[in-house]
TORKOL-4160 file (C-alpha; in steps of 0.2 Angstrom, whole numbers, padded with zeros to 4 digits, m for minus):
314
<pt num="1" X="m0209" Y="m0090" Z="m0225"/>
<pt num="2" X="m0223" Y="m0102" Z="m0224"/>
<pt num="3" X="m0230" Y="m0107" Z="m0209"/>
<pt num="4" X="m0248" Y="m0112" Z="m0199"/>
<pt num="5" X="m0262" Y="m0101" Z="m0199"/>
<pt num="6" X="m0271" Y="m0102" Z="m0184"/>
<pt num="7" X="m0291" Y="m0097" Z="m0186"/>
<pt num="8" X="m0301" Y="m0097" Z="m0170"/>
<pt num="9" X="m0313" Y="m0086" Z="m0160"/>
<pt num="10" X="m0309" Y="m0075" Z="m0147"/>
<pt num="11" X="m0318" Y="m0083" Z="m0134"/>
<pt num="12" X="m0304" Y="m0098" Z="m0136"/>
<pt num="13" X="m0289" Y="m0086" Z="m0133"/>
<pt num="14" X="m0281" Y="m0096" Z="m0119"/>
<pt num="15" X="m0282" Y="m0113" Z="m0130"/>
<pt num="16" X="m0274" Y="m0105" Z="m0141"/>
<pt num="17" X="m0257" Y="m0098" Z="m0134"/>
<pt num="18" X="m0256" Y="m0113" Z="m0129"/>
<pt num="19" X="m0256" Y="m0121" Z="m0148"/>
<pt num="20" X="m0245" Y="m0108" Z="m0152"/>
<pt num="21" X="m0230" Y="m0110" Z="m0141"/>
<pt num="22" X="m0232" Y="m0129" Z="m0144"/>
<pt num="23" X="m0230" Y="m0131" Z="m0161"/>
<pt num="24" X="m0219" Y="m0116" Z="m0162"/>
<pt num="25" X="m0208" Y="m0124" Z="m0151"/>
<pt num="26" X="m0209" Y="m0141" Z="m0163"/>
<pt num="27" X="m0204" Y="m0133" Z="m0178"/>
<pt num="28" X="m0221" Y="m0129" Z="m0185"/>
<pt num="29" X="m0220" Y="m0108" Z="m0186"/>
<pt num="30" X="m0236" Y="m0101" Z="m0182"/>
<pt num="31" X="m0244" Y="m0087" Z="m0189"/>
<pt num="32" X="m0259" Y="m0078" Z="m0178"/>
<pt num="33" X="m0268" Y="m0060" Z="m0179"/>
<pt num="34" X="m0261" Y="m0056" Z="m0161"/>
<pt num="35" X="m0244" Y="m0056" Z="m0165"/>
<pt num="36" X="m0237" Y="m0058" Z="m0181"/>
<pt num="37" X="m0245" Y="m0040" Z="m0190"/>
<pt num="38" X="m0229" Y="m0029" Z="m0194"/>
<pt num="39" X="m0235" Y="m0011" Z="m0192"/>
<pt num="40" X="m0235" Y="m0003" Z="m0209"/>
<pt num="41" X="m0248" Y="m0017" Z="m0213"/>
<pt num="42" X="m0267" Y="m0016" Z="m0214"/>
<pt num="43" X="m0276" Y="m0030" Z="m0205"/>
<pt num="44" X="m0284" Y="m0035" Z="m0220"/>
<pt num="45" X="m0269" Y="m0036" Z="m0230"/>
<pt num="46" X="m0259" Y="m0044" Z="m0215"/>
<pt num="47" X="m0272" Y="m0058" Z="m0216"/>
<pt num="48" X="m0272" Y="m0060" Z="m0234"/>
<pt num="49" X="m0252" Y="m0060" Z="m0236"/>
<pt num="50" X="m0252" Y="m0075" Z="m0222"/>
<pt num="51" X="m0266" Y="m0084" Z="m0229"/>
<pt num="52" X="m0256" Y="m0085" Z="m0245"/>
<pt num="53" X="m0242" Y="m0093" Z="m0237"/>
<pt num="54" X="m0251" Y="m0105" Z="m0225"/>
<pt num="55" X="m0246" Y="m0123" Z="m0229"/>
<pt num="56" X="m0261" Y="m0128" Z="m0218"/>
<pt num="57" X="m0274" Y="m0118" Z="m0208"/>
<pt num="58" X="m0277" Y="m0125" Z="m0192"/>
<pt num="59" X="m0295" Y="m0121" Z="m0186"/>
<pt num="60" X="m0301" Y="m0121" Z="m0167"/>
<pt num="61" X="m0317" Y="m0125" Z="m0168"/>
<pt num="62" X="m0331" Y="m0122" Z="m0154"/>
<pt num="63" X="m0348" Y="m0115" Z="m0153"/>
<pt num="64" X="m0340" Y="m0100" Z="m0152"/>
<pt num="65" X="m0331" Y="m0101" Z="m0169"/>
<pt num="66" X="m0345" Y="m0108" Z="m0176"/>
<pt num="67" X="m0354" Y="m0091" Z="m0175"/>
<pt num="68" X="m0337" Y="m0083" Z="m0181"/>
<pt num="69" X="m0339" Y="m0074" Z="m0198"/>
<pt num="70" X="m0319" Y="m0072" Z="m0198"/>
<pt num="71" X="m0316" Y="m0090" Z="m0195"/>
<pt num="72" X="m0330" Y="m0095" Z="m0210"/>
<pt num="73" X="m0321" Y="m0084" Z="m0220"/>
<pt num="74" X="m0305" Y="m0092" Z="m0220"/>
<pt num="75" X="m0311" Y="m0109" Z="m0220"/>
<pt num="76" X="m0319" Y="m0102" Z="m0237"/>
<pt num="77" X="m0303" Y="m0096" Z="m0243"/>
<pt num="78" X="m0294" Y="m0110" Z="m0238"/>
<pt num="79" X="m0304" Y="m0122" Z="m0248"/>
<pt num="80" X="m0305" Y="m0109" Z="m0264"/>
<pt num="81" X="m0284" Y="m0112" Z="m0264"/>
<pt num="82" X="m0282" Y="m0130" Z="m0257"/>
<pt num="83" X="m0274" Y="m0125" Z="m0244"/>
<pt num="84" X="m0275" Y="m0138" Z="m0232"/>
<pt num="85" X="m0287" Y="m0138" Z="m0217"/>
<pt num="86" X="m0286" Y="m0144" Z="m0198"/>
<pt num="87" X="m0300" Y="m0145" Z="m0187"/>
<pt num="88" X="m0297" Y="m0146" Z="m0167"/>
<pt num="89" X="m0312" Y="m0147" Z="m0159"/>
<pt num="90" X="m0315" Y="m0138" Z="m0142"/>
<pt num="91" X="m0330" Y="m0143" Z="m0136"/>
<pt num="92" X="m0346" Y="m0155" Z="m0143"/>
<pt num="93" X="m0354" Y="m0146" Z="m0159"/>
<pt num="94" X="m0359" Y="m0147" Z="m0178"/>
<pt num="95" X="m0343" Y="m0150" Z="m0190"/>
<pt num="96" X="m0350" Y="m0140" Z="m0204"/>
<pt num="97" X="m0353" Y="m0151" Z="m0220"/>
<pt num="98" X="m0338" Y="m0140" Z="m0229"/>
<pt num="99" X="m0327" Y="m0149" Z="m0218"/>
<pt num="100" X="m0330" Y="m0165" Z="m0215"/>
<pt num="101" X="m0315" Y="m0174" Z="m0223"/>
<pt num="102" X="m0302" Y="m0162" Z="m0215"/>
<pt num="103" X="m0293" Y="m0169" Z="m0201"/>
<pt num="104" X="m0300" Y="m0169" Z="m0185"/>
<pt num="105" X="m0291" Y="m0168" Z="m0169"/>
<pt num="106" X="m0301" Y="m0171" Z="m0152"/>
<pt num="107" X="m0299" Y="m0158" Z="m0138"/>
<pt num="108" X="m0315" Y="m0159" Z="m0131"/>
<pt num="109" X="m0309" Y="m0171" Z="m0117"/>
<pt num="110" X="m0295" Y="m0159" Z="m0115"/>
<pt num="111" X="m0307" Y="m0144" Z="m0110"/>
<pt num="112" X="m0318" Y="m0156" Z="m0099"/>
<pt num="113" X="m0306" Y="m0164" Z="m0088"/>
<pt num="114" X="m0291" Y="m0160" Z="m0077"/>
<pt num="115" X="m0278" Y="m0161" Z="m0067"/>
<pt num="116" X="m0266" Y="m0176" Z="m0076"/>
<pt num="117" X="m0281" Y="m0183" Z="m0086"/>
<pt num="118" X="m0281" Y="m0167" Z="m0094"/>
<pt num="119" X="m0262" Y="m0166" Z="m0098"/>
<pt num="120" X="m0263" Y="m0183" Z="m0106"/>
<pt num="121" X="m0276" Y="m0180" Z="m0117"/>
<pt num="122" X="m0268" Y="m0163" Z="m0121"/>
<pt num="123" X="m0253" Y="m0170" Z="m0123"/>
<pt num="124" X="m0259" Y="m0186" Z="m0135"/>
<pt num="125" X="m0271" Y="m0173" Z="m0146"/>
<pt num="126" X="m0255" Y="m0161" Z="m0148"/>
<pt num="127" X="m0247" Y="m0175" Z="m0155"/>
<pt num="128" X="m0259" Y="m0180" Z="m0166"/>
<pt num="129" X="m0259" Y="m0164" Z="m0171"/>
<pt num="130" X="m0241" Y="m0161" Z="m0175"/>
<pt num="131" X="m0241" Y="m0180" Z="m0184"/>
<pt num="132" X="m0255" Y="m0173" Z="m0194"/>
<pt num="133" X="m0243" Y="m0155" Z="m0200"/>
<pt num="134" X="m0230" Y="m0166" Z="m0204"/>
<pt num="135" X="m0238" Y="m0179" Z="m0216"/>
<pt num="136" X="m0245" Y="m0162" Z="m0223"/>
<pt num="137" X="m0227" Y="m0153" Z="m0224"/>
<pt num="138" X="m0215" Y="m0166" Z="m0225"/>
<pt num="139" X="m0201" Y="m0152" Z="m0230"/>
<pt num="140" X="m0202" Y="m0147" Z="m0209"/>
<pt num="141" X="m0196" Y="m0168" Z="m0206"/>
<pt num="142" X="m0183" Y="m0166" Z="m0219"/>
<pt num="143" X="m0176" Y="m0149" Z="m0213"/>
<pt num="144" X="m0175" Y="m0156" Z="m0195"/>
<pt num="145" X="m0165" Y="m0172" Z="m0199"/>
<pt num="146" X="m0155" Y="m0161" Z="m0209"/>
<pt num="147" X="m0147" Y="m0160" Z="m0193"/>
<pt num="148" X="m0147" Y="m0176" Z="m0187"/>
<pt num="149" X="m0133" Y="m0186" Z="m0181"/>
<pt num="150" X="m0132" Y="m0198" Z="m0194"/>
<pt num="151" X="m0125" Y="m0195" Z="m0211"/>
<pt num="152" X="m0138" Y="m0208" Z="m0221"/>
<pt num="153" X="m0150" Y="m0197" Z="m0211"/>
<pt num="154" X="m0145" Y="m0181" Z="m0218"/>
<pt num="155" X="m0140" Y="m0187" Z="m0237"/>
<pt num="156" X="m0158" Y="m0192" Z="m0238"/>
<pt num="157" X="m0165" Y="m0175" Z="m0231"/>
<pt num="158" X="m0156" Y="m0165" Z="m0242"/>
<pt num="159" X="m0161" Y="m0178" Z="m0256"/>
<pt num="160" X="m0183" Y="m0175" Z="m0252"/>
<pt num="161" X="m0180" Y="m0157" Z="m0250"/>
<pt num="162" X="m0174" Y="m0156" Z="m0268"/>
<pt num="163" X="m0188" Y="m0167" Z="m0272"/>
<pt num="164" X="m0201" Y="m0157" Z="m0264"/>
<pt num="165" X="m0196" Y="m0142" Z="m0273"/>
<pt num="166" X="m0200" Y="m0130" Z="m0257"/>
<pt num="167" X="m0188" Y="m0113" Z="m0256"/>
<pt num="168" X="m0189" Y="m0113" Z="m0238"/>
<pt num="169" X="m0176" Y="m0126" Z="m0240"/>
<pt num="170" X="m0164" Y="m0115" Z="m0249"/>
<pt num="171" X="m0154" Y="m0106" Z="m0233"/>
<pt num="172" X="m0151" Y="m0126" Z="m0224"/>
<pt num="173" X="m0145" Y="m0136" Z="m0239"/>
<pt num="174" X="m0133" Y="m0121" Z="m0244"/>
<pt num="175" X="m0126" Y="m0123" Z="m0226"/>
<pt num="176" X="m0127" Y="m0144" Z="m0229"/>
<pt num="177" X="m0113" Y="m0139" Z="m0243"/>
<pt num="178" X="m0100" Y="m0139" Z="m0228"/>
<pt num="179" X="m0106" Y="m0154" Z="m0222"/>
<pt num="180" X="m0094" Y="m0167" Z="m0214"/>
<pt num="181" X="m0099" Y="m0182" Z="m0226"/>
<pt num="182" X="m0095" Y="m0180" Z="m0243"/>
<pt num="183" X="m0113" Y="m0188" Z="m0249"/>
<pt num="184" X="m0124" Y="m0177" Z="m0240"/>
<pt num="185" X="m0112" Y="m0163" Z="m0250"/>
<pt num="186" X="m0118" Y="m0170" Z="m0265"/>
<pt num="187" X="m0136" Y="m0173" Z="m0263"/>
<pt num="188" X="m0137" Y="m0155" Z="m0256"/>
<pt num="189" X="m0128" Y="m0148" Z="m0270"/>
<pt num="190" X="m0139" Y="m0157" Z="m0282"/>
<pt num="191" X="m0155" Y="m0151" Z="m0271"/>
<pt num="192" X="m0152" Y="m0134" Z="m0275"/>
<pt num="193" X="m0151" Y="m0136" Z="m0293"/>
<pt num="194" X="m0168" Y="m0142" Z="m0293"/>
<pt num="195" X="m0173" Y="m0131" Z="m0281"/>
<pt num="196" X="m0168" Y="m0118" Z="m0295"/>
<pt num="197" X="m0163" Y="m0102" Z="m0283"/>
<pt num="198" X="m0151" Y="m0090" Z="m0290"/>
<pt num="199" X="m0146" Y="m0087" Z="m0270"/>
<pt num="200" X="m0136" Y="m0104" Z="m0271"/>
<pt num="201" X="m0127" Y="m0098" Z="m0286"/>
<pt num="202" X="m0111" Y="m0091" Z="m0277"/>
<pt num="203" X="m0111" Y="m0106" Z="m0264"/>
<pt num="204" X="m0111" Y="m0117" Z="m0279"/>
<pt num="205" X="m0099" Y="m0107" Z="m0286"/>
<pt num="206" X="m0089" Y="m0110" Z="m0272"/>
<pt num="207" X="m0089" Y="m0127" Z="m0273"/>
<pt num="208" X="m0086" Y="m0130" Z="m0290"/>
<pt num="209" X="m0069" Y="m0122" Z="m0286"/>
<pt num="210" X="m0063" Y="m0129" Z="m0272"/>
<pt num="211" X="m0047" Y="m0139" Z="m0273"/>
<pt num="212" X="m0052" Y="m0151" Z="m0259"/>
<pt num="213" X="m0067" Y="m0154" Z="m0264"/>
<pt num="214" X="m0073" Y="m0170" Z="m0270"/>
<pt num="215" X="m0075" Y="m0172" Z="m0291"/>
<pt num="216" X="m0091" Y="m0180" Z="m0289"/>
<pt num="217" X="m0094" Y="m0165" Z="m0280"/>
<pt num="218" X="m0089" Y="m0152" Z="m0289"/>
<pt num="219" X="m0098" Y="m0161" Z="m0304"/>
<pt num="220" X="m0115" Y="m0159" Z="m0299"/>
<pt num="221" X="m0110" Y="m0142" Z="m0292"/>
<pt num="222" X="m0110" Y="m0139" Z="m0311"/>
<pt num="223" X="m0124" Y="m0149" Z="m0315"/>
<pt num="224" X="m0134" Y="m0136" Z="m0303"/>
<pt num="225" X="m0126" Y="m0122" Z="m0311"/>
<pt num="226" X="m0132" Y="m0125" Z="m0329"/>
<pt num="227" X="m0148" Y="m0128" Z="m0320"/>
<pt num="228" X="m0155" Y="m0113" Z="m0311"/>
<pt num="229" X="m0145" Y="m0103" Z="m0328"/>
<pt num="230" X="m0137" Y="m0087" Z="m0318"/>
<pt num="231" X="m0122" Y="m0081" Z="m0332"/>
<pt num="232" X="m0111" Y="m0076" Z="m0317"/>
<pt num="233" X="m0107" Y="m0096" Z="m0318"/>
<pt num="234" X="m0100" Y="m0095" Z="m0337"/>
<pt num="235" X="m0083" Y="m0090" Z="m0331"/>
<pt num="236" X="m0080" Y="m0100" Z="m0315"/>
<pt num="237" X="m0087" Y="m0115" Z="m0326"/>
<pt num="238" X="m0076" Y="m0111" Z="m0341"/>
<pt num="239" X="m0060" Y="m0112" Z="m0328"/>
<pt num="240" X="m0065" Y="m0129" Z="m0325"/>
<pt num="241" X="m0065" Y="m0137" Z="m0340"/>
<pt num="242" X="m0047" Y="m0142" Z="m0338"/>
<pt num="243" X="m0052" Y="m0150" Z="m0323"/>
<pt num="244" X="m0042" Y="m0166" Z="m0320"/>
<pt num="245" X="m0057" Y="m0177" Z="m0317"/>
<pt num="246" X="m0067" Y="m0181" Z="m0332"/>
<pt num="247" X="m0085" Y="m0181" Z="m0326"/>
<pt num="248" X="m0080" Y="m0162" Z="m0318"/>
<pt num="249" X="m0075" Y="m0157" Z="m0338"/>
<pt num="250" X="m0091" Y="m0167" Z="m0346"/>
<pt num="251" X="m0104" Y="m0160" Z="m0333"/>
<pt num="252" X="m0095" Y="m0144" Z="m0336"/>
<pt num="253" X="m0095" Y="m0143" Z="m0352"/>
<pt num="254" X="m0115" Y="m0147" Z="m0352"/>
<pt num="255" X="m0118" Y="m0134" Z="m0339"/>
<pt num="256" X="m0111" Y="m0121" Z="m0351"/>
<pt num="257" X="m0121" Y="m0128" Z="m0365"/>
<pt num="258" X="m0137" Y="m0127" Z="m0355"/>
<pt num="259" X="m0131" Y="m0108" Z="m0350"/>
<pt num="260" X="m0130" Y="m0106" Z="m0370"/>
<pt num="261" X="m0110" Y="m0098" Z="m0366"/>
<pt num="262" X="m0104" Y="m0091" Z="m0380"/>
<pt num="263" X="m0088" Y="m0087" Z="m0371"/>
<pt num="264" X="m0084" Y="m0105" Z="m0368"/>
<pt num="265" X="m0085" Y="m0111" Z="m0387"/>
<pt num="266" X="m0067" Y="m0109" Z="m0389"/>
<pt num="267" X="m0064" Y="m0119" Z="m0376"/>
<pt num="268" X="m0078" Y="m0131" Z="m0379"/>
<pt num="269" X="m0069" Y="m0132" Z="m0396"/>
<pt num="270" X="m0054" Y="m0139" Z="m0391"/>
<pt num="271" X="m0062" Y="m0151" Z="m0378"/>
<pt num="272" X="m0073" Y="m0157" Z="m0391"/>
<pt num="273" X="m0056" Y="m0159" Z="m0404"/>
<pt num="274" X="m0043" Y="m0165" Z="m0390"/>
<pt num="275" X="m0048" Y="m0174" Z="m0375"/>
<pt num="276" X="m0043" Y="m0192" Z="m0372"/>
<pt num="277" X="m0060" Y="m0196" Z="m0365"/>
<pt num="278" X="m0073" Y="m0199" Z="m0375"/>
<pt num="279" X="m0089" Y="m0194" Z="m0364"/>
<pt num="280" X="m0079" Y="m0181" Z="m0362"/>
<pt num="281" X="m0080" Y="m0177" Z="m0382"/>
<pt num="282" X="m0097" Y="m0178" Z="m0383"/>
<pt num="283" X="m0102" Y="m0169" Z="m0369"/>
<pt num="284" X="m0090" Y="m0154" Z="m0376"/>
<pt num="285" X="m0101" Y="m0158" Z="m0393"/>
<pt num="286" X="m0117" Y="m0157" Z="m0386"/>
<pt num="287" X="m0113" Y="m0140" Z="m0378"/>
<pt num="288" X="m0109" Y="m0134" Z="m0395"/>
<pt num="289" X="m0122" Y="m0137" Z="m0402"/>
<pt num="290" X="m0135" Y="m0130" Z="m0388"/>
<pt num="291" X="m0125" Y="m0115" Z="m0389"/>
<pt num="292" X="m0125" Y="m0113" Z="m0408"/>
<pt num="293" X="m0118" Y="m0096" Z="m0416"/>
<pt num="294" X="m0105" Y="m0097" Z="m0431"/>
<pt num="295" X="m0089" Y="m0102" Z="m0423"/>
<pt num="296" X="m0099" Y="m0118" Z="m0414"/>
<pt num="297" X="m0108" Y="m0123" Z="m0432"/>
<pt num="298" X="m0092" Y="m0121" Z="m0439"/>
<pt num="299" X="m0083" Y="m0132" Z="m0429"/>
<pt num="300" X="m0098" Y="m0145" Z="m0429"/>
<pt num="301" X="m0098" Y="m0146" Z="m0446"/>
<pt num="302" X="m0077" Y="m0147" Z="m0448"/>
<pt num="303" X="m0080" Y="m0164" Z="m0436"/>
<pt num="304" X="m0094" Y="m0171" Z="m0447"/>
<pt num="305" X="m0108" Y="m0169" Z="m0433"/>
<pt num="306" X="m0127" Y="m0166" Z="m0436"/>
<pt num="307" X="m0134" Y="m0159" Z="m0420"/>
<pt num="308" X="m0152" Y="m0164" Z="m0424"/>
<pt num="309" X="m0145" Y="m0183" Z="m0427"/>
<pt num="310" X="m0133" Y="m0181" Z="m0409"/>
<pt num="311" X="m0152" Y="m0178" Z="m0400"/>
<pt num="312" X="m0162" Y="m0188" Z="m0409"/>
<pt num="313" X="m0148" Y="m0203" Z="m0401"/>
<pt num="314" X="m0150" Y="m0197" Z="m0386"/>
């Protein structure tokens, strides 16, 4: 799960549980040597695996981490993987040249001050702080309106999570395919299929064959289908293509081209031969001719089509 790494000294302990509970408790996970090292890890191995999945490393820095061989070390790997840095700065010292264009948030007057001057700086750097993750991870902004109350809101989080391409997003747009609103439904049902994760192949499943589903729907629930290409879709896809609606049959009938479904060609035969629609037609004939195999070619050549001319017109 990806998630902030926290780099400080020990000396700056205190500060930090602080950091942590905060940004845990505003959605940003945090990861830290004190508490997140399962046993049957080595510490090095521990600190390499949640390097790899940092999407930024937050690093305290005070004279004492400036003197940290740790905390230098995993600025350096942070920059060698362009891994995103943040520097919070405890106390009145050299920014090392490395990371002068990180971001830099300003506690110093935090640690100097006190009583509610001190909470009003802490709190104003803590926000500072958190704006800073968010504009580095947009997918935390987008999971969280996910939830929110209105449905715009939530069709165009589901919408930027498929855009941003980020797995983490995988578990909250499959439970978005239950949502209320019908275009939220659709957005995260297309998410998914550019997220590419087989996990939301029976959820899509699911969807595609649900009576009360809307068409548009369960189209682009076959659209996402063809494209993360898990075969355990041919057959549910194949029972579709008698779907009433005829952008359920074309997408269909595409989805199972893109899957290269040799046991749908008798069926994509007939579409191809008999429906009434003609989109309908030539997505049925465009399958064909992605799957290939005699009985397709057969077929293609029976109703006059050249597949290298069908895609050069497309």
């Amino acid at each position: 799960m990806a998630h902030v790494y926290l780099s400080y000294s020990r000396q700056d302990t205190d500060f930090i549980d602080l950091i942590e509970a905060d940004l845990n408790e505003r959605g940003h996970p945090v990861w830290r040597d004190t508490s997140n090292i399962r046993a049957h890890e080595s510490w090095n191995e521990a600190i390499q695996n949640a390097l790899c999945n940092a999407y930024a490393i937050v690093v305290a820095y005070s004279s004492h981490a400036a003197q940290s061989n740790w905390v230098a070390q995993e600025i350096q790997y942070a920059q060698e993987n362009q891994i995103p840095i943040v520097l919070l700065v405890l106390e009145p010292c050299e920014v090392p040249d490395s990371v002068r264009d990180a971001p830099v948030i300003d506690f110093v007057n935090v640690q100097t001050s006190g009583g509610l001057a001190q909470l009003r700086y802490y709190r104003h750097a803590l926000s500072r702080l958190v704006k800073t993750l968010d504009d580095l991870y947009p997918v935390r902004v987008c999971l969280m309106n996910l939830q929110a109350k209105d449905d715009i809101v939530r069709e165009e989080a589901a919408r930027q999570l498929g855009n941003l391409g980020d797995e983490i997003a995988v578990e909250a747009l499959i439970q978005a395919l239950g949502d209320p609103d019908v275009d939220v439904r659709f957005a995260a049902a297309e998410a998914l299929g550019k997220l590419g994760s087989r996990t939301a192949v029976k959820p899509l499943i699911r969807v595609l064959e649900q009576d009360e589903e809307d068409p548009d729907v369960r189209a682009v629930a076959a659209v996402s289908l063809g494209a993360i290409g898990d075969s355990s879709a041919i057959q549910p896809l194949i029972r579709q293509l008698n779907h009433p609606d005829r952008f359920v049959r074309s997408d269909v009938a595409l989805a199972l081209g893109k899957l290269k479904a040799n046991a749908g060609v008798t069926a994509l035969i007939h579409l191809m031969r008999n429906d009434p629609i003609y989109d309908v037609r030539q997505a049925a004939t465009h399958a064909l001719c992605m799957i290939g195999g005699p009985l397709a070619e057969r077929a293609l050549r029976r109703a006059g089509v050249d597949c290298a001319e069908l895609e050069n017109n497309n």
